[in-house]
BAFI-3210 file (N, C-alpha, C; in Angstrom, 3 decimals, decimal comma, padded with zeros to 6 digits):
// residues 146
n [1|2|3|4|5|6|7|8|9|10|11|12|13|14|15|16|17|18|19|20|21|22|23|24|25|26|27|28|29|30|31|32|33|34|35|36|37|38|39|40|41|42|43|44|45|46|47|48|49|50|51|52|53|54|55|56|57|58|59|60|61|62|63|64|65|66|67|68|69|70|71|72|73|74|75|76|77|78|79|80|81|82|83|84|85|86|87|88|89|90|91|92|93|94|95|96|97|98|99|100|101|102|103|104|105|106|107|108|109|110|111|112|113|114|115|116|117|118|119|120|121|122|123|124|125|126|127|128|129|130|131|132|133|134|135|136|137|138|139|140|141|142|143|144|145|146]
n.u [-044,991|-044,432|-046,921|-047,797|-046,199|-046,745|-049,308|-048,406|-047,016|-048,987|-050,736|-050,859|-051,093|-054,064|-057,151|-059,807|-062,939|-067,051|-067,318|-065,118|-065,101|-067,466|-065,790|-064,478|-063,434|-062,532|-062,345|-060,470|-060,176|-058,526|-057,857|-057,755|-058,384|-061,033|-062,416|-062,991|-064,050|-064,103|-062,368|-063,688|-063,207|-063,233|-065,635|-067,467|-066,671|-068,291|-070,495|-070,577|-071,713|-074,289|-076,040|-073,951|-074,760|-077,347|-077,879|-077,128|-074,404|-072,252|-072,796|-071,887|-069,015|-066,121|-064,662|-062,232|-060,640|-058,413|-056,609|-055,547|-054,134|-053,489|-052,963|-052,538|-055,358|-056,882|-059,461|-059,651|-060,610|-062,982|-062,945|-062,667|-064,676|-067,104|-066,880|-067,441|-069,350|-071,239|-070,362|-071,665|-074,208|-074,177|-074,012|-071,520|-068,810|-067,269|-063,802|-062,164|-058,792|-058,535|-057,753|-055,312|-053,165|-049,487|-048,546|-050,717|-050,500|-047,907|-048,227|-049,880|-052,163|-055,192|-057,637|-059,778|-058,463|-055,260|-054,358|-052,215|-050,311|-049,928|-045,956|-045,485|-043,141|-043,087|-042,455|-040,872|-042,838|-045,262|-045,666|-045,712|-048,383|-049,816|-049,680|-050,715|-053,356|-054,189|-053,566|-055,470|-057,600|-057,337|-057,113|-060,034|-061,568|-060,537|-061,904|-064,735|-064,879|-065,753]
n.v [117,662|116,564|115,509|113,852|112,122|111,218|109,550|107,712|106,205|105,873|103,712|101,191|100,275|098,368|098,776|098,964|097,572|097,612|094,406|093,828|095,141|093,761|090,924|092,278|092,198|094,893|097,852|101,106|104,234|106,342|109,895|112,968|115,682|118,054|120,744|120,439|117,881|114,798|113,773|113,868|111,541|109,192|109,990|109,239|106,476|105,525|106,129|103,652|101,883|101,518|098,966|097,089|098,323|098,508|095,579|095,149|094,279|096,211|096,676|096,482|096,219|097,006|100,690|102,983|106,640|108,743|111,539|114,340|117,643|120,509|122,887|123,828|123,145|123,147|121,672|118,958|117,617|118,199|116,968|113,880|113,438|114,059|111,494|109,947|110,233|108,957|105,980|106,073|105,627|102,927|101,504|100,719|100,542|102,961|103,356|105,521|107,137|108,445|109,685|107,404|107,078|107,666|108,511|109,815|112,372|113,289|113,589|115,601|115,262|114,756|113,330|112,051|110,874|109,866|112,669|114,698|117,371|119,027|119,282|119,369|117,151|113,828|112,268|109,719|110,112|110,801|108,044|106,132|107,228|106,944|104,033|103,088|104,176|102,334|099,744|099,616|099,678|096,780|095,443|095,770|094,921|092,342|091,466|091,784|089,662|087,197]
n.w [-122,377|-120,222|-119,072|-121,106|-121,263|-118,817|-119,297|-120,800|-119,513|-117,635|-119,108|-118,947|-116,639|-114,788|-115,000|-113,254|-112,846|-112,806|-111,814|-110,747|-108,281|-106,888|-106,034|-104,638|-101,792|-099,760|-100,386|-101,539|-102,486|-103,857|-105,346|-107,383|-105,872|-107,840|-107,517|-105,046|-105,038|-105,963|-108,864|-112,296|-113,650|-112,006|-110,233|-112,702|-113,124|-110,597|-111,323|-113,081|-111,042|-110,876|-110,719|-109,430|-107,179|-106,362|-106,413|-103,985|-103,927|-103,144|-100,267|-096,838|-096,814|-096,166|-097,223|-097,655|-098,206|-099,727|-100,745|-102,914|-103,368|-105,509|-103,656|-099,955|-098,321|-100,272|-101,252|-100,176|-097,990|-098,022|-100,414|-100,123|-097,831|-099,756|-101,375|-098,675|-098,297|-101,128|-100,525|-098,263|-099,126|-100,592|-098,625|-097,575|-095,174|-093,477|-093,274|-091,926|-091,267|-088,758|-085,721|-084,979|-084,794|-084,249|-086,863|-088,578|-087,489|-087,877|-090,598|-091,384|-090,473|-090,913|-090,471|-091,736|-094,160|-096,290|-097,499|-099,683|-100,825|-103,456|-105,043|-101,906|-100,243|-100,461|-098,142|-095,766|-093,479|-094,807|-096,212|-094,265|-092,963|-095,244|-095,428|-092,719|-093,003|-094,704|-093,960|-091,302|-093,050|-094,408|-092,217|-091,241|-093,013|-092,738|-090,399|-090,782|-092,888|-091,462]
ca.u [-044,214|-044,703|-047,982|-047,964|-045,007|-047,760|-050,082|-047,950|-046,568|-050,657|-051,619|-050,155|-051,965|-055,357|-058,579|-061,043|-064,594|-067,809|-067,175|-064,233|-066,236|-068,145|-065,002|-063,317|-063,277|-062,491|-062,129|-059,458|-060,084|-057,319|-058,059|-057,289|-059,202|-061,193|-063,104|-063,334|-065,051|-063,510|-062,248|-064,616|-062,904|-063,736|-067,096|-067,736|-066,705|-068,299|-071,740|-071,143|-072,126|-075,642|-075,974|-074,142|-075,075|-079,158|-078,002|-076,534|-072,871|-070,997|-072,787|-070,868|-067,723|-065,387|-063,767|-061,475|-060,652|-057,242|-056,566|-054,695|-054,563|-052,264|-052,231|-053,209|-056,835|-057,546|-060,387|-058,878|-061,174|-064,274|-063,119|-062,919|-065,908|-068,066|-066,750|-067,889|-070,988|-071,536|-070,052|-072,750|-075,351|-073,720|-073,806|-069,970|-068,455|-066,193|-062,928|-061,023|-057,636|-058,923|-056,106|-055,506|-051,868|-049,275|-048,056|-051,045|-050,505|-046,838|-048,208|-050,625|-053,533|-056,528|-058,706|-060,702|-057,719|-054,425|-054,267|-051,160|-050,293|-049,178|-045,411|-045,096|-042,346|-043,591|-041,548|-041,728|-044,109|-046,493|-045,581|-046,217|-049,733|-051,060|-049,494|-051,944|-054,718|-054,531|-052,974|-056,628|-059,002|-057,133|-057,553|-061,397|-062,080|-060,536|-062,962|-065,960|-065,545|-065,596]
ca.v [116,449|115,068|114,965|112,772|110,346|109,782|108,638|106,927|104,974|104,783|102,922|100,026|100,201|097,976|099,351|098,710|097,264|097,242|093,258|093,905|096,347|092,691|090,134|093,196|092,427|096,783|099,312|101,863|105,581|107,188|111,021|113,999|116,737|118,913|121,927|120,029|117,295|113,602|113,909|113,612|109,620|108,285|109,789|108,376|104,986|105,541|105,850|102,778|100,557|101,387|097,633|096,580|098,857|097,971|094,568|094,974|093,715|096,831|096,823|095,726|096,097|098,430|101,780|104,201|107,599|109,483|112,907|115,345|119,045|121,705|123,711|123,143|123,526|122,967|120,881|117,807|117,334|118,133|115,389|112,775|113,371|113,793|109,867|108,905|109,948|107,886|105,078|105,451|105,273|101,756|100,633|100,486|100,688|103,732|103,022|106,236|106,757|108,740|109,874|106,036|106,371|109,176|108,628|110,677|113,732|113,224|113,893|116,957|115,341|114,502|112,107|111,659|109,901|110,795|114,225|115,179|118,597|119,131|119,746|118,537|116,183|112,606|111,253|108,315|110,240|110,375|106,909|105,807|106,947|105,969|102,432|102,965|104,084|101,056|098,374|099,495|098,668|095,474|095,056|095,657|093,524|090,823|091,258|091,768|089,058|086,196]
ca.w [-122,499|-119,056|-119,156|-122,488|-120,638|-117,493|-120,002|-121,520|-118,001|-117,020|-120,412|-119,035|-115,672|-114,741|-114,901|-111,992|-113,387|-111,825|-111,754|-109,793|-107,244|-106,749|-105,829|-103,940|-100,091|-099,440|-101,465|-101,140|-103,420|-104,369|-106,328|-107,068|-105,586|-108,202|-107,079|-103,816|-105,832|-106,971|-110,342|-113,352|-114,436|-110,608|-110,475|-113,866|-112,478|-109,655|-112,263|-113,545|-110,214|-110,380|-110,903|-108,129|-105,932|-106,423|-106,103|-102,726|-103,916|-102,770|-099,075|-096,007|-097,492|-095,743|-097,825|-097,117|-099,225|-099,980|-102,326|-103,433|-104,538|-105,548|-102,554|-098,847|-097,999|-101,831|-101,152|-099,545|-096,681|-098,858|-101,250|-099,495|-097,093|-100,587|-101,510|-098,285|-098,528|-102,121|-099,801|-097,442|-100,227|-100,987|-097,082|-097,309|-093,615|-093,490|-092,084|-092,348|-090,129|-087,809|-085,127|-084,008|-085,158|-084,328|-088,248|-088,878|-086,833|-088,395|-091,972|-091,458|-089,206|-091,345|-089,693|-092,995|-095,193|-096,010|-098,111|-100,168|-101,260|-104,666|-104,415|-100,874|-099,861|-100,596|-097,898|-094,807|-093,452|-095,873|-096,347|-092,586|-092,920|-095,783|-094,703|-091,463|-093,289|-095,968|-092,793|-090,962|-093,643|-094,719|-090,595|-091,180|-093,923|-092,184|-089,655|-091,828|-093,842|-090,760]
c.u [-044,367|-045,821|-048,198|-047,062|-045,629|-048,622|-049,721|-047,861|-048,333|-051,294|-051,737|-050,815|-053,365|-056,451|-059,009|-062,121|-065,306|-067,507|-066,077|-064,248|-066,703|-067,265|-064,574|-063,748|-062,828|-062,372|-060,982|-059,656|-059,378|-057,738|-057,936|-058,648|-059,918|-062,599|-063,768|-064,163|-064,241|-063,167|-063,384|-064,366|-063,106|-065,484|-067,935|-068,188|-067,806|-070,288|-072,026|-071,587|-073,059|-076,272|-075,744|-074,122|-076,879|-079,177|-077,420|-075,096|-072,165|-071,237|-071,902|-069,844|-067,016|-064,255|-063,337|-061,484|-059,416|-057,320|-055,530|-055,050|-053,785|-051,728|-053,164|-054,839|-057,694|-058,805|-060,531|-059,856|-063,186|-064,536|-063,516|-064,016|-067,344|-067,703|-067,531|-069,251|-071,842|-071,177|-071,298|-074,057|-075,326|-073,849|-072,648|-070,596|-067,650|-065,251|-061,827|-060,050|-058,371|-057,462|-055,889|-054,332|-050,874|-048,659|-049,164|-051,091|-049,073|-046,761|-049,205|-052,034|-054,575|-056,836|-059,389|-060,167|-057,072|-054,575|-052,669|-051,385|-049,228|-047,528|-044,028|-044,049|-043,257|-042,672|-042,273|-042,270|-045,533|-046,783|-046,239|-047,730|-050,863|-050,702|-050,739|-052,973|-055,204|-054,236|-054,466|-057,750|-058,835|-057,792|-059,267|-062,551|-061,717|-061,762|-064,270|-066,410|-065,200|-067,423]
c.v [115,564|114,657|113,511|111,848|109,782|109,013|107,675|105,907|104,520|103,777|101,902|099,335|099,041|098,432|099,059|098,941|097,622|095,342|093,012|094,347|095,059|091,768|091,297|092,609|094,106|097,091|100,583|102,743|106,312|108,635|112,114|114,877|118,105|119,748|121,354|118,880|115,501|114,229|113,005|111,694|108,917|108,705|108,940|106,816|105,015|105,242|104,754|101,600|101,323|099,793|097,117|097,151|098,837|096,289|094,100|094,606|095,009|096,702|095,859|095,582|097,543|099,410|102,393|105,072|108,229|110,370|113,513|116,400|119,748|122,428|123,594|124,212|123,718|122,307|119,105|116,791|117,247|116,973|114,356|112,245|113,166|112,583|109,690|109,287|109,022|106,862|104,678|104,972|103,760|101,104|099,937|100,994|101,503|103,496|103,950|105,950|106,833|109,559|108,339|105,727|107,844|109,526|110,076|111,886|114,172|114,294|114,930|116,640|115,604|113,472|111,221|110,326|110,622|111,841|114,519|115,938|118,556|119,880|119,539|117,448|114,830|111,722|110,344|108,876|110,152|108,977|106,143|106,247|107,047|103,988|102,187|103,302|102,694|099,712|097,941|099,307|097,242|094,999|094,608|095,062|091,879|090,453|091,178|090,613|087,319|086,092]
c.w [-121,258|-118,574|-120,327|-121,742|-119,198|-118,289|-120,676|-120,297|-117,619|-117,969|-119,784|-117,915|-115,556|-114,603|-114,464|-112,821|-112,067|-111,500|-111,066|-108,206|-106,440|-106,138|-104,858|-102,207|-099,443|-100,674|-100,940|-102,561|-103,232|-105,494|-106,102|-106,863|-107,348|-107,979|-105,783|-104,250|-106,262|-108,426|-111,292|-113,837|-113,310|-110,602|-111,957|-113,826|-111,831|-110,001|-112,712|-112,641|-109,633|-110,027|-109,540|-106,726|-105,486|-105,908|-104,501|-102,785|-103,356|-101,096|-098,268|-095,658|-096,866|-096,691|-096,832|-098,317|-099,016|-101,581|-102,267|-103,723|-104,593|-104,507|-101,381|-098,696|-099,495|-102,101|-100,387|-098,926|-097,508|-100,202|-101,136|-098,694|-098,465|-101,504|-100,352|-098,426|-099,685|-101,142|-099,040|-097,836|-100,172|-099,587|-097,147|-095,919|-094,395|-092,593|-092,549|-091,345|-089,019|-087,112|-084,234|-084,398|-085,239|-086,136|-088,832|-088,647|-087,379|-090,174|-092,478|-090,858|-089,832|-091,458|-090,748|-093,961|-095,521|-097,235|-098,765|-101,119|-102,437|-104,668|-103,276|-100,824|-099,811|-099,317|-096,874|-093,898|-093,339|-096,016|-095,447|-093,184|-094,004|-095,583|-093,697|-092,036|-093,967|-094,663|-091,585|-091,789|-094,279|-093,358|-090,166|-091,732|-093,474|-091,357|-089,985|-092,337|-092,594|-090,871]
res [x|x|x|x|x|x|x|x|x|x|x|x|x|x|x|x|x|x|x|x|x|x|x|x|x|x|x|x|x|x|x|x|x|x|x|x|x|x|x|x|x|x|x|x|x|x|x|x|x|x|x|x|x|x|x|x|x|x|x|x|x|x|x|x|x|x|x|x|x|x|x|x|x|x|x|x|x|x|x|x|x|x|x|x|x|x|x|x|x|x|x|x|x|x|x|x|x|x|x|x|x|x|x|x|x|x|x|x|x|x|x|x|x|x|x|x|x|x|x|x|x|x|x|x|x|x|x|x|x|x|x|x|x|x|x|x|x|x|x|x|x|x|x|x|x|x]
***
């Protein structure tokens, strides 16, 4: 049942095109960890910007990456690092946190992007640094796109 009432609340949601990928000034990936891996409906996506990734539209453009997984050391760190590497394919700029904010040492201290454990307390926090992860690549696209 509460699976069927997220799908129901995500129907409603926007779908990210490749034609969106194209207008975007960053990128920001959000997913859940599986088998240390993106989930199967982001890599998917992630298939369909052969296009503009031949055409040069994704380069330049600074990402970041954030996940999830049931339980700590679930793959987290291996998620996110195997986005950036597709990223670097694309000649995105990576602009993870890093430690350039004590929010992140606050919320379990991964440098990569923030990580939340299935579970886990969602609180301000967590909050605090994905604010700083997402507040530094708005920060980096500003700069980018001068």
């Amino acid at each position: 049942d509460g699976w069927k009432a997220q799908v129901s609340r995500a129907s409603a949601l926007p779908v990210a095109t490749p034609a969106d990928m194209e207008w975007a000034n960053a990128y920001l990936f959000s997913t859940p960890t599986r088998f240390g891996g993106a989930a199967s409906q982001v890599r998917s996506f992630i298939d369909t910007l052969g296009g503009q990734w031949f055409s040069g539209a994704l380069a330049n453009k600074p990402v970041s990456a954030m996940t999830s997984a049931q339980n700590p050391h679930g793959g987290q760190e291996a998620t996110i690092l195997s986005l950036y590497t597709t990223f670097l394919h694309w000649g995105s700029a990576i602009v993870a946190p890093g430690y350039t904010d004590a929010s992140i040492f606050a919320a379990g201290g991964n440098p990569y992007g923030y990580s939340h454990t299935q579970g886990a307390a969602f609180d301000d926090k967590a909050k605090a640094a994905i604010a700083h992860q997402a507040k530094r690549l708005v920060g980096m696209a500003a700069k980018l796109a001068v």
